[in-house]
TORKOL-698095 format. One record per residue (C-alpha): residue number from 1; residue in one letter; x, z, y. Coordinates in pm, whole numbers. Each point is the difference from the previous one (the first is absolute). Example, Ala and Ser with C-alpha at 12.3 -4.5 7.8 and 13.67 -1.06 7.14 Angstrom:
<atoms>
(atom 1,A,(1230,780,-450))
(atom 2,S,(137,-66,344))
</atoms>
This chain:
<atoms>
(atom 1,X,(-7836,-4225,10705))
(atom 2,X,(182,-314,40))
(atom 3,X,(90,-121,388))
(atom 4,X,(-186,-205,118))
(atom 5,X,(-280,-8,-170))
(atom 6,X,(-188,-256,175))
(atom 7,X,(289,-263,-117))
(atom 8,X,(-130,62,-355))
(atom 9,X,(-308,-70,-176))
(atom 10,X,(-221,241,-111))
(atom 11,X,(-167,-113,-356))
(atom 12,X,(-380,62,-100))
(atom 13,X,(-53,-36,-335))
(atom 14,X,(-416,-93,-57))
(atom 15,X,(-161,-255,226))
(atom 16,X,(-323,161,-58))
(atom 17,X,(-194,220,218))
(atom 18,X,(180,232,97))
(atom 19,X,(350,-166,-63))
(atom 20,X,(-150,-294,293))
(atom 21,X,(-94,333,216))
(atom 22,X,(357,114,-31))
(atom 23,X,(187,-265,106))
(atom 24,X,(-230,-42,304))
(atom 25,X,(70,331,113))
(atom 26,X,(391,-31,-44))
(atom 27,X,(-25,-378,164))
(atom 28,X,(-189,163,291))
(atom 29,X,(329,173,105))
(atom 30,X,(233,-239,-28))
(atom 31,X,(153,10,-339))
(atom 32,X,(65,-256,-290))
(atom 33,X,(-217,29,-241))
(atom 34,X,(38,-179,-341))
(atom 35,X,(-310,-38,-227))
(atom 36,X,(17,-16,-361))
(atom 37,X,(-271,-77,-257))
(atom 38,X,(-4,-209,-328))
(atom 39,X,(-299,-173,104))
(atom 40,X,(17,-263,237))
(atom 41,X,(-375,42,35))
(atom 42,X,(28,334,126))
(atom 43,X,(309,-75,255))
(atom 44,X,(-255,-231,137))
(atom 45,X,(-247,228,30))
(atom 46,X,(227,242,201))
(atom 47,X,(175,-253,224))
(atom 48,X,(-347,-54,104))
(atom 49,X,(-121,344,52))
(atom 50,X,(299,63,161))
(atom 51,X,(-21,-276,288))
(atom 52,X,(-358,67,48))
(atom 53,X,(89,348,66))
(atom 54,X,(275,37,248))
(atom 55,X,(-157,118,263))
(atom 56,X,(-135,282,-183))
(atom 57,X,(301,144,-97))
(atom 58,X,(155,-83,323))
(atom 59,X,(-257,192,203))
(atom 60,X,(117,325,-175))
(atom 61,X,(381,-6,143))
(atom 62,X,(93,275,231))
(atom 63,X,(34,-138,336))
(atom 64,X,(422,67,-22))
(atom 65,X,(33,-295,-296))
(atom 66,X,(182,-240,152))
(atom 67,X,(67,-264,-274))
(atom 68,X,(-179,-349,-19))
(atom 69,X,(-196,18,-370))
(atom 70,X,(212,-46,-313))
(atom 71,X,(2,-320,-247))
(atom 72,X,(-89,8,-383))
(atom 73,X,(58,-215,-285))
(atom 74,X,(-152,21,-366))
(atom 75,X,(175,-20,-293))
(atom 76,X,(-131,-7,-406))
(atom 77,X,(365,67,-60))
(atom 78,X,(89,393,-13))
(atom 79,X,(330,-36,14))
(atom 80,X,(22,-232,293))
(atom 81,X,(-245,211,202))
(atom 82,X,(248,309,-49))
(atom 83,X,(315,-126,12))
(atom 84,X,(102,86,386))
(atom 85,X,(-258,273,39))
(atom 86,X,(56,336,197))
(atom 87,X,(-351,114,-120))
(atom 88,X,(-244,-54,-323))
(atom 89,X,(-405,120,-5))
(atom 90,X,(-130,-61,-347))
(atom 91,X,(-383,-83,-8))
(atom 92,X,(-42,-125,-312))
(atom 93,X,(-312,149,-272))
(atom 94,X,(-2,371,-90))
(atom 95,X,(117,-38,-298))
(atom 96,X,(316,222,-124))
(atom 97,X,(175,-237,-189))
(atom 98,X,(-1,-267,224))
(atom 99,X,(170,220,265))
(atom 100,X,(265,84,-181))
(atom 101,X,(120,-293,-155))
(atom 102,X,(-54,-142,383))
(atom 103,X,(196,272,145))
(atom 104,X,(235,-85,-269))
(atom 105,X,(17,-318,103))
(atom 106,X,(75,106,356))
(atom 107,X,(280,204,-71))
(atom 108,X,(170,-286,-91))
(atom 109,X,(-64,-286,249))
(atom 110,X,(26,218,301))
(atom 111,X,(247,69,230))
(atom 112,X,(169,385,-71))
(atom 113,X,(-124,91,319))
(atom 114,X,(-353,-76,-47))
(atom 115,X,(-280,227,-9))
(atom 116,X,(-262,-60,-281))
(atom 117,X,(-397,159,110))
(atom 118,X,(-318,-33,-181))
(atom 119,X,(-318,-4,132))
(atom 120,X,(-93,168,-290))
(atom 121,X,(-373,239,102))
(atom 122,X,(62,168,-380))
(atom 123,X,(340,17,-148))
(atom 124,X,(318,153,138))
(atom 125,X,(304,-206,93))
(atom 126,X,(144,232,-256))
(atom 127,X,(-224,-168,-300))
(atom 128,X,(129,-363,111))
(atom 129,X,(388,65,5))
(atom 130,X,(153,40,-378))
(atom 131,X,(122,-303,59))
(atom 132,X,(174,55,364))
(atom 133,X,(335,107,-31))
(atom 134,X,(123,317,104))
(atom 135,X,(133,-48,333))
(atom 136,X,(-263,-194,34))
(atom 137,X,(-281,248,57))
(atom 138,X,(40,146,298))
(atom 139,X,(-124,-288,172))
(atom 140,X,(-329,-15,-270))
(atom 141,X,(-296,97,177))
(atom 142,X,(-376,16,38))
(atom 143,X,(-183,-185,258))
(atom 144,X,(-345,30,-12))
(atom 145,X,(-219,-237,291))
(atom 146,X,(-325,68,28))
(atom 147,X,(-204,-339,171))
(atom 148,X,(139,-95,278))
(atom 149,X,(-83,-123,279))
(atom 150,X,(-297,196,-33))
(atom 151,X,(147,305,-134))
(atom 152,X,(396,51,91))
(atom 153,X,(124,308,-168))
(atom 154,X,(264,-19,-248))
(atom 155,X,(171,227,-230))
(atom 156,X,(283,54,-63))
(atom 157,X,(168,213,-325))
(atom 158,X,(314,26,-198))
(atom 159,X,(50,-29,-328))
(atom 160,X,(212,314,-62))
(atom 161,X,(359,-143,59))
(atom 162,X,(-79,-193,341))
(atom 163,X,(235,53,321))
(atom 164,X,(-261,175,273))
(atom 165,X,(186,-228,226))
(atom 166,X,(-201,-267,-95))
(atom 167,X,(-315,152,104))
(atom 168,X,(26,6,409))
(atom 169,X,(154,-319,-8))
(atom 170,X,(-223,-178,-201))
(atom 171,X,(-278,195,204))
(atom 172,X,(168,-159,340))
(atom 173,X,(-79,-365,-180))
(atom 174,X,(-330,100,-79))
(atom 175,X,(-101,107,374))
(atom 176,X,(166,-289,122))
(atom 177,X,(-273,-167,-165))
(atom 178,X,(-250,191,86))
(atom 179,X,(-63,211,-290))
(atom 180,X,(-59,379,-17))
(atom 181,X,(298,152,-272))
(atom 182,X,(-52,307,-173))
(atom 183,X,(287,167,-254))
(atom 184,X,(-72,208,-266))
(atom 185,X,(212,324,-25))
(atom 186,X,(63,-63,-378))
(atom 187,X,(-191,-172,-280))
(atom 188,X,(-355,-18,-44))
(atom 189,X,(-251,-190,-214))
(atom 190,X,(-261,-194,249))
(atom 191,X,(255,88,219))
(atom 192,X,(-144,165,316))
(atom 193,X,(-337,-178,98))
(atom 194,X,(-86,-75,-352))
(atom 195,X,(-28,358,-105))
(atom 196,X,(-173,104,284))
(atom 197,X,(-256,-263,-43))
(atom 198,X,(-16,77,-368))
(atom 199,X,(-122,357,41))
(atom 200,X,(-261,-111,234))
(atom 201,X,(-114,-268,-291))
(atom 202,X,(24,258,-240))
(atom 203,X,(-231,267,192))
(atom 204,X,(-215,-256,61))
(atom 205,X,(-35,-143,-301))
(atom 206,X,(-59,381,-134))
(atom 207,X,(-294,28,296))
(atom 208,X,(-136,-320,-140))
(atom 209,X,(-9,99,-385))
(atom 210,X,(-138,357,68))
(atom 211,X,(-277,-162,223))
(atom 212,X,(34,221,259))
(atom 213,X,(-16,-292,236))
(atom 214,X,(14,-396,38))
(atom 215,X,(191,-278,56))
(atom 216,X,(-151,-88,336))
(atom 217,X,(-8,345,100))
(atom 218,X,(378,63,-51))
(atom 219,X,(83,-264,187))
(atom 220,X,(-248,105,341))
(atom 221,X,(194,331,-33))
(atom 222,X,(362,-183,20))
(atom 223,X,(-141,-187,273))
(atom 224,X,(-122,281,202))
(atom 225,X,(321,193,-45))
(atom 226,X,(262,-162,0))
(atom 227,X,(-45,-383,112))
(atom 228,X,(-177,110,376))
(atom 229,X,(243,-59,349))
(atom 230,X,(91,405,-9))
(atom 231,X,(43,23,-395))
(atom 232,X,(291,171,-78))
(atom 233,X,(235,-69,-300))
(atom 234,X,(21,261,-258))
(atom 235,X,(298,206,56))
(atom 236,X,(-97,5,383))
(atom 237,X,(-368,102,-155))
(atom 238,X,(195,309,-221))
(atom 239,X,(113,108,320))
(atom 240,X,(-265,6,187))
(atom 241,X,(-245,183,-221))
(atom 242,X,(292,242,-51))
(atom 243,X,(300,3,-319))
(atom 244,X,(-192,331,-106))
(atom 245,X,(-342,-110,-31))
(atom 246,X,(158,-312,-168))
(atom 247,X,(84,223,-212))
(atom 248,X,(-287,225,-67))
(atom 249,X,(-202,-312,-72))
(atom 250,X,(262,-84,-268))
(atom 251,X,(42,351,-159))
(atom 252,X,(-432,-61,-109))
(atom 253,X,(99,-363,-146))
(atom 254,X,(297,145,-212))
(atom 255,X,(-198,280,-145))
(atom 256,X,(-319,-201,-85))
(atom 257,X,(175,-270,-139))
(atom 258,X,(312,194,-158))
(atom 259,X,(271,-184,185))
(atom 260,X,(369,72,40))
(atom 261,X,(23,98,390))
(atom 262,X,(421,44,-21))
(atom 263,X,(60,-358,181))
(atom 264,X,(-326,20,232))
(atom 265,X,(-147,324,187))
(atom 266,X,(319,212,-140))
(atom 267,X,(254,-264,132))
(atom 268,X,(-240,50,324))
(atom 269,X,(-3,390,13))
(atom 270,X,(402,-37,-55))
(atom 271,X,(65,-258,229))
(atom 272,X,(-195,90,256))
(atom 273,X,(-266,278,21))
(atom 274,X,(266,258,-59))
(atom 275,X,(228,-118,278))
(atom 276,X,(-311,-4,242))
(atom 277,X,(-85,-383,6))
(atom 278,X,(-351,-23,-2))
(atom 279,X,(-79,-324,177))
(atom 280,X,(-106,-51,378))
(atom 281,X,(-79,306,-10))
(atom 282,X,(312,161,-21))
(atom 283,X,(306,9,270))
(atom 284,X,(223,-135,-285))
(atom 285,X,(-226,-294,-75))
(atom 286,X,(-55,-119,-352))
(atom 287,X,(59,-350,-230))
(atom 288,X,(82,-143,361))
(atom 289,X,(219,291,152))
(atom 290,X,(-84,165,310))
(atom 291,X,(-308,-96,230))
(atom 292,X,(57,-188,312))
(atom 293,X,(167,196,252))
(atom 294,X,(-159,27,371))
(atom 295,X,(92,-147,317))
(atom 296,X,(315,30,137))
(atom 297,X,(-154,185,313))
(atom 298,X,(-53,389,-120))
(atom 299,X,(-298,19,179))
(atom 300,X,(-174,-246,-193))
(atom 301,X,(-162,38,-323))
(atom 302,X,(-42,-338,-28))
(atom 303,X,(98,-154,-349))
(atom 304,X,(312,-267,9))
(atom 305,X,(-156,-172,-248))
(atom 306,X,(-301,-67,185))
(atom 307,X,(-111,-325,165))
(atom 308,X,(-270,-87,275))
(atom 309,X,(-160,-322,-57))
(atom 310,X,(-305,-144,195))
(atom 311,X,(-289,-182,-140))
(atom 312,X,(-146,-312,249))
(atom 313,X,(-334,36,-188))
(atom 314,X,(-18,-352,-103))
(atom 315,X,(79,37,-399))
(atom 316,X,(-255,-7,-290))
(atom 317,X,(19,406,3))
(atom 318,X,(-193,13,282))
(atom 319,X,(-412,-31,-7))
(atom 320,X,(-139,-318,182))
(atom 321,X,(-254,192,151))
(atom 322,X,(250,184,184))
(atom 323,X,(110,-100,364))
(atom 324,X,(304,-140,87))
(atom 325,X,(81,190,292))
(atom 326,X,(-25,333,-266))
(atom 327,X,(185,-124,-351))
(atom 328,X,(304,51,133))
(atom 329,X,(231,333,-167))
(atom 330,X,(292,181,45))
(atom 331,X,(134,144,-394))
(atom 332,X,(250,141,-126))
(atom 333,X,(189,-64,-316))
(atom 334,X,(190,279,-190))
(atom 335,X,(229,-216,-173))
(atom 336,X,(153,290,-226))
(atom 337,X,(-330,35,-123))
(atom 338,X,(-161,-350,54))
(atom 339,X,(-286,130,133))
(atom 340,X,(-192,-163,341))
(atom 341,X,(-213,175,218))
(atom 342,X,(-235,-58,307))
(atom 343,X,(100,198,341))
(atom 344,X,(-213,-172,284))
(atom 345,X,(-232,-277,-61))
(atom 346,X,(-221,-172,219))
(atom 347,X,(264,-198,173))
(atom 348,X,(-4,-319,178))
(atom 349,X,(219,-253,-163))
(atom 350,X,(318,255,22))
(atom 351,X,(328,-213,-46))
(atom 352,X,(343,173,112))
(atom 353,X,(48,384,-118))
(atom 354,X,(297,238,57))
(atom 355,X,(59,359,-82))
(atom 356,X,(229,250,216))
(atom 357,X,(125,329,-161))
(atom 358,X,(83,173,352))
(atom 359,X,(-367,-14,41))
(atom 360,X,(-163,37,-342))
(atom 361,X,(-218,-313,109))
(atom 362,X,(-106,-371,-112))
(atom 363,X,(-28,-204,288))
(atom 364,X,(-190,-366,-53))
(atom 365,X,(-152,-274,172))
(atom 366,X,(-338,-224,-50))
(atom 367,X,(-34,-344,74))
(atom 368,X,(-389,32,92))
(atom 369,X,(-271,-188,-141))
(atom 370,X,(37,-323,273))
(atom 371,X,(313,-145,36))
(atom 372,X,(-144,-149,330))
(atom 373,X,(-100,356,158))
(atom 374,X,(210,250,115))
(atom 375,X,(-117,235,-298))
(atom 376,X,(351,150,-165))
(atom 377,X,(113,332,64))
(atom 378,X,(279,227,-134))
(atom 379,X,(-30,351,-214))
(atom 380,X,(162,334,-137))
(atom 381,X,(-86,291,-228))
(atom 382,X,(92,242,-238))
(atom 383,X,(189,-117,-286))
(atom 384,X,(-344,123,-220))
(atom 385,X,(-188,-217,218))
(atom 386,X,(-144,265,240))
(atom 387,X,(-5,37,397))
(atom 388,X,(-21,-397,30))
(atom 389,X,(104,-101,393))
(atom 390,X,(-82,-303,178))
(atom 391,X,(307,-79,193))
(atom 392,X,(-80,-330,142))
(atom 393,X,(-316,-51,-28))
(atom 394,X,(-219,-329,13))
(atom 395,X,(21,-217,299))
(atom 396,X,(370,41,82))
(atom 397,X,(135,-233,-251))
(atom 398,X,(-71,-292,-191))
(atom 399,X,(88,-9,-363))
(atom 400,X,(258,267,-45))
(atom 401,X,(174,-54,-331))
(atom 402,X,(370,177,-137))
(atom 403,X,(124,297,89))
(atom 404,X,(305,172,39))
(atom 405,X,(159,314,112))
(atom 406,X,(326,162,218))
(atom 407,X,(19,367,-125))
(atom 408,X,(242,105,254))
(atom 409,X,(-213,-128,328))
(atom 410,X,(-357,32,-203))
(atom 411,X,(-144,-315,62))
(atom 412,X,(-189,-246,-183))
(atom 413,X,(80,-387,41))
(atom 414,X,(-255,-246,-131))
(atom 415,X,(-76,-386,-2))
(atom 416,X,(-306,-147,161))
(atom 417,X,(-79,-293,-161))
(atom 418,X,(-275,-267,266))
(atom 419,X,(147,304,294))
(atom 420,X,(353,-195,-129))
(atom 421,X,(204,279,107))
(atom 422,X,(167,291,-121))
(atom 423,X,(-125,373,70))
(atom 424,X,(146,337,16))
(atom 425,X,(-143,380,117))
(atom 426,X,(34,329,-71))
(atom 427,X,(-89,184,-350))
(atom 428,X,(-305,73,208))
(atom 429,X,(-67,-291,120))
(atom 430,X,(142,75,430))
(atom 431,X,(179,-245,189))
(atom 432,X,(-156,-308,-213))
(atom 433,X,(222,-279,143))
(atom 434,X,(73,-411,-105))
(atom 435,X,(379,-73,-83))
(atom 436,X,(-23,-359,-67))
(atom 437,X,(-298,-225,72))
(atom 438,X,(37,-353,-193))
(atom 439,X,(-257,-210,160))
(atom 440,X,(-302,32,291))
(atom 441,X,(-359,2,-71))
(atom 442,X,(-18,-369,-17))
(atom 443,X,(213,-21,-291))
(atom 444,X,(-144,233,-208))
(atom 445,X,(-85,-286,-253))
(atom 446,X,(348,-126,-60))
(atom 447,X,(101,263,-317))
(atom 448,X,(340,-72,89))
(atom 449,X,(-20,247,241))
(atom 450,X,(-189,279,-222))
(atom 451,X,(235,314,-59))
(atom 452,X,(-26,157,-335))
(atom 453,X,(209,226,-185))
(atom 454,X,(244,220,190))
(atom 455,X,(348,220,-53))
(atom 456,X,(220,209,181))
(atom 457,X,(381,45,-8))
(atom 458,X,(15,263,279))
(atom 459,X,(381,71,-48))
(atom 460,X,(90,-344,67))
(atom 461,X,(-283,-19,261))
(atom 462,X,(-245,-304,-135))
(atom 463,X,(-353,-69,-95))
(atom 464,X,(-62,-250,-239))
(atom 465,X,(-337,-163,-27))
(atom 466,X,(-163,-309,-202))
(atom 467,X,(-193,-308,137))
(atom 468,X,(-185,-78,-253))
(atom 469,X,(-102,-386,121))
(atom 470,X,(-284,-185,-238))
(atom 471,X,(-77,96,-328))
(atom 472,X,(258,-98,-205))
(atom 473,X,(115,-223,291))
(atom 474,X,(408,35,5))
(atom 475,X,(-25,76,308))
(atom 476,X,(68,356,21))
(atom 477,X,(286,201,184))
(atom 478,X,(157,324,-29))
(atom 479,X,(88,128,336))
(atom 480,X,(174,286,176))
(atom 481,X,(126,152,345))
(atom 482,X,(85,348,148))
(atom 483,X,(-238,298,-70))
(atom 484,X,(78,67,368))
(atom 485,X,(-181,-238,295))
(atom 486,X,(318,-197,197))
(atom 487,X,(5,168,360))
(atom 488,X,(-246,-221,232))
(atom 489,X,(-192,-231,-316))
(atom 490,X,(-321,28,-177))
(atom 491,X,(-149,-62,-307))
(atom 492,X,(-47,-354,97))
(atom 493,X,(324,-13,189))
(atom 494,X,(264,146,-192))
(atom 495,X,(258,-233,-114))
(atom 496,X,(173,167,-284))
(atom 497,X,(-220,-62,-277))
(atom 498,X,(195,-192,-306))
(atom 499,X,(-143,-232,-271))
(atom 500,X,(194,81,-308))
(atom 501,X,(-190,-207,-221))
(atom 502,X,(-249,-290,19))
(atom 503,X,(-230,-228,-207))
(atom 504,X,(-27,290,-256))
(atom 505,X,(-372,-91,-186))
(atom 506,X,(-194,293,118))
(atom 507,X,(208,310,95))
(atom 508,X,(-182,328,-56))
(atom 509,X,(120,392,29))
(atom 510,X,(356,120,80))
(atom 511,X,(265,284,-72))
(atom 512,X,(332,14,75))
(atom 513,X,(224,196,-225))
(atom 514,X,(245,116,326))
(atom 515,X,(292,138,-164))
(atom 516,X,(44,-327,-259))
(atom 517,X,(-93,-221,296))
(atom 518,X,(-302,-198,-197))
(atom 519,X,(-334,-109,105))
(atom 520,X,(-220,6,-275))
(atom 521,X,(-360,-229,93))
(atom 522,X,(-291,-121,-256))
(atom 523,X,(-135,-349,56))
(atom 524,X,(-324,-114,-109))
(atom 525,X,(30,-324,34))
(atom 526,X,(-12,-287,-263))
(atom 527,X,(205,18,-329))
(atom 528,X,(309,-30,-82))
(atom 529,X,(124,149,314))
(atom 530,X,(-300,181,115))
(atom 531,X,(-208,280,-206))
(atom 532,X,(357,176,-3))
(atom 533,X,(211,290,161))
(atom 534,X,(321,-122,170))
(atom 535,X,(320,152,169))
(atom 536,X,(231,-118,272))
(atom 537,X,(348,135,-32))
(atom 538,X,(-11,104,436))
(atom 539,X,(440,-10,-12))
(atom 540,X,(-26,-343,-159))
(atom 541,X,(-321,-198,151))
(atom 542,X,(119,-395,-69))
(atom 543,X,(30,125,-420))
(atom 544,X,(-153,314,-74))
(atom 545,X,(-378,-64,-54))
(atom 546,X,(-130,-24,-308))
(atom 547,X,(-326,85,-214))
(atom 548,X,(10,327,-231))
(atom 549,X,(-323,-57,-154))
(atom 550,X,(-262,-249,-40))
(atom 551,X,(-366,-72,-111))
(atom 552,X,(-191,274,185))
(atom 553,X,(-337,-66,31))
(atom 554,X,(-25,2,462))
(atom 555,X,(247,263,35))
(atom 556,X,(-67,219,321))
(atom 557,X,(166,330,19))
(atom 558,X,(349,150,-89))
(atom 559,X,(190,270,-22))
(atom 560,X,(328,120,-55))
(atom 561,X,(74,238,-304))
(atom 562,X,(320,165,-108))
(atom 563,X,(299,-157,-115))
(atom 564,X,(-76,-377,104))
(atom 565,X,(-334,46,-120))
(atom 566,X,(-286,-222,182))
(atom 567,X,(-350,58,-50))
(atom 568,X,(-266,-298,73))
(atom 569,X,(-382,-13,26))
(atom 570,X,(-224,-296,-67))
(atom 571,X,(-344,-128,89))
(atom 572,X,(-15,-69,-353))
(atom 573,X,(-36,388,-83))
(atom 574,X,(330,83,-86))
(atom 575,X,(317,212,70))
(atom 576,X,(306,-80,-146))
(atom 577,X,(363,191,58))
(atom 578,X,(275,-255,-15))
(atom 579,X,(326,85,-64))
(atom 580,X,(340,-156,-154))
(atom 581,X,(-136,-320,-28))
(atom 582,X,(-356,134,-221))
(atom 583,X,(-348,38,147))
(atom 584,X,(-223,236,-183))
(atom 585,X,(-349,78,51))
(atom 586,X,(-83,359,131))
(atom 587,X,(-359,-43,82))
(atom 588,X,(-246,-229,-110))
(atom 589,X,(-369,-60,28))
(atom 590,X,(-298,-246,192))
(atom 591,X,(116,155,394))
(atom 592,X,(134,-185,266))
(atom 593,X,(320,195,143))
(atom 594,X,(197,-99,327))
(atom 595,X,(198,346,119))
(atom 596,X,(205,198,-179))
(atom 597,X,(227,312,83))
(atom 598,X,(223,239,-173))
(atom 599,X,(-93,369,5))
</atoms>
């Protein structure tokens, strides 16, 4: 690939739909982007689509793009629109002949280091290039976008003589912009979606003409399964059910219908029945490898993979006719399996959750039903949800909200939001003491003063905590000082607390990742800089904070996952794993989630 690339245009040839939806997405991260159509009509058309639209396409950049948004100009003239390029997408009609006298065409007007794609759904790269030269073809490729912004995948495929180099660097681009790249291994007709979707047409189409069932009925069924918050996607699905009974079910469709089973259940039994890979199953996993291993602490049998979210109770997945003060859940989510399940309901408003392996226990906290009461308390149990313990119970705090954990000294540290202080006792709830009180009774109003989300870095010897300040004021502050009281001061005393940030827009939950020395924090205040989860490089305070994700819908909790992994909740019913720049949904349905906790 030539270097730089972003010094060079990239060319689109087709300023129709999806030609204007192309350059969007390339413009979105920064690059020059040349348009070229024979109609000035239609360059029109896409110069408007594509200023209408930036925001769009903007909104689906990982957080780590950097660069300002590119510039485009249209040309009628193919020539002209090629002539410096690094990188030409054909999106011209599907017809044959038209492709290869364009690619043709190409080959000579091009720079030799160019790299010719087409966006081609139906016809190889390998159809299109009789006219390409030679040396020319291992830079002739296939790729295939689908709609974006709505739908970002795009695939990528040779065309028999391409340089695999191309792929992962042309995949880089494509993530820079916010796309989701996928190579196929070799060549394919409909490449990889495109069959998959046409078997399901055809089966359907088959269930249709036989009348075993209708149109409307189909659809409910596809619904049901596989468009619902804990669907899974199919190969997850195979292994679930189990590779052998996937293939048991097949072995009855092969000999009713007299197909060839050598590429389907006999590739299966080959590939992976005989050597033991049955699915979840099985200790040697299946089409995903190995199952999620457990906890790092041998007594636990806790799954790695699994996560501890709370529900407030105030989504649409909870009836109206049920009280506040008992819609509140603890769940957890299996997320090998995508599966979510109920351990203790009947919870008041529950908001910070943490989970300790030396004890095998969740430990949480409810905010109470009246913020102006003394009505929050703190809780334990089982990891199943059993032996439930009240370890401060009503009447000793106000509104206690996130919660934290030392392993080493077993105690629990939490944030009390109108109490404006910050809390810590034992696992089981002894020697309940105040470390730092923010305001006195009288200022219980001023949300300045209300503590929020809370971390620990007990090797350096800090607590962190949030003031949240108004909603979506910019007035909030992340705070710390020693875990340890200074010798002769209080909690309203003590004079080593630090602001390390101020006039955030409404600073949430912490974590501090203590060996890379970040502070991870969600804010739920106002867009662009709100609704997002931030970090604060803690070596490098005056430069290092900056957003890793955006447009969360009120995020709440977060976690810490492996390998700078960062999982967020969101009062809009979500949770999302960010990592590398990308957000993905993990979980999504009508709740309301604040806490969350890695198992």
């Amino acid at each position: 690939m030539p270097e730089p690339p972003m010094q060079r245009p990239i060319a689109i040839l087709g300023a129709g739909v999806l030609g204007s939806r192309i350059a969007s997405a390339l413009l979105a991260g920064g690059h020059r982007v040349h348009i070229r159509d024979p109609s000035a009509d239609a360059l029109t058309t896409a110069a408007t689509y594509i200023d209408a639209h930036r925001a769009e396409f903007e909104a689906l950049l990982p957080a780590s793009v950097a660069t300002g948004p590119g510039v485009y100009q249209v040309f009628t003239s193919l020539a002209d629109a090629v002539r410096n390029a690094w990188l030409v997408i054909e999106a011209i009609p599907e017809i044959l002949d038209l492709k290869i006298a364009t690619f043709a065409e190409l080959d000579a007007h091009t720079p030799d280091d160019c790299i010719l794609a087409s966006n081609s759904s139906s016809f190889k790269s390998r159809l299109m290039s009789p006219g390409v030269q030679p040396a020319r073809r291992a830079r002739v490729l296939n790729m295939h976008f689908t709609m974006p912004p709505g739908i970002r995948s795009v695939e990528l495929m040779g065309c028999g003589e391409t340089d695999p180099a191309h792929f992962e660097r042309l995949s880089e681009v494509l993530r820079g912009c916010g796309l989701i790249p996928v190579t196929a291994r070799r060549e394919s007709t409909g490449f990889i979606f495109n069959r998959l979707w046409a078997a399901v047409k055809r089966e359907i189409l088959l269930i249709l003409a036989e009348d075993v069932s209708t149109a409307a009925e189909i659809d409910t069924l596809w619904t049901e399964m596989f468009q619902q918050p804990h669907s899974l996607p199919p190969c997850r699905l195979m292994d679930q059910i189990g590779l052998d009974t996937v293939a048991f079910i097949e072995d009855n469709y092969i000999a009713e219908r007299g197909l060839d089973g050598s590429m389907t259940v006999d590739w299966l039994r080959e590939r992976y029945l005989s050597t033991g890979k049955l699915g979840l199953k099985s200790t040697g996993g299946g089409l995903y490898g190995p199952p999620a291993t457990t906890s790092s602490d041998p007594s636990s049998s806790t799954p790695a993979q699994t996560l501890y979210i709370l529900d407030v109770g105030l989504g649409a997945n909870i009836p109206g006719t049920t009280p506040l003060a008992q819609a509140g859940r603890i769940l957890s989510f299996h997320r090998t399996t995508g599966k979510m399940h109920p351990l203790v309901t009947g919870q008041s408003l529950p908001d910070g959750i943490a989970y300790s392996p030396s004890a095998g226990r969740i430990f949480w906290t409810n905010m109470g039903a009246a913020t102006s009461t003394r009505d929050g308390s703190v809780h334990s149990a089982n990891v199943d949800g059993s032996d439930i313990r009240t370890l401060i119970p009503t009447g000793k705090v106000h509104t206690p909200k996130q919660l934290t954990l030392d392993e080493i000294a077993r105690k629990l540290y939490f944030c009390d939001r109108e109490g404006m202080g910050v809390h810590r006792c034992h696992f089981d709830g002894s020697d309940h003491e105040i470390l730092v009180r923010t305001g006195s009774a009288a200022e219980r109003g001023d949300m300045t003063r209300w503590c929020v989300g809370v971390a620990l870095d007990v090797g350096a010897g800090y607590v962190y905590w949030t003031q949240k300040g108004p909603s979506k004021g910019n007035q909030g502050r992340i705070c710390r000082a020693g875990i340890e009281m200074p010798v002769g001061q209080t909690a309203d005393t003590r004079d080593d607390v630090e602001v390390l940030l101020e006039g955030l827009p409404e600073p949430i939950d912490l974590e501090v990742d203590a060996p890379a020395q970040r502070l991870y924090w969600t804010d739920r205040g106002e867009h662009p800089v709100g609704c997002s989860l931030n970090v604060l490089d803690l070596g490098d305070r005056g430069a290092g904070k900056k957003v890793l994700a955006r447009h969360f819908h009120e995020p709440i909790g977060l976690c810490l996952g492996e390998e700078g992994e960062v999982i967020v909740a969101d009062l809009g019913g979500s949770v999302y794993s960010v990592k590398g720049g990308r957000k993905t949904v993990l979980w999504r349905d009508e709740g309301c989630y604040t806490g969350i906790a890695r198992g």
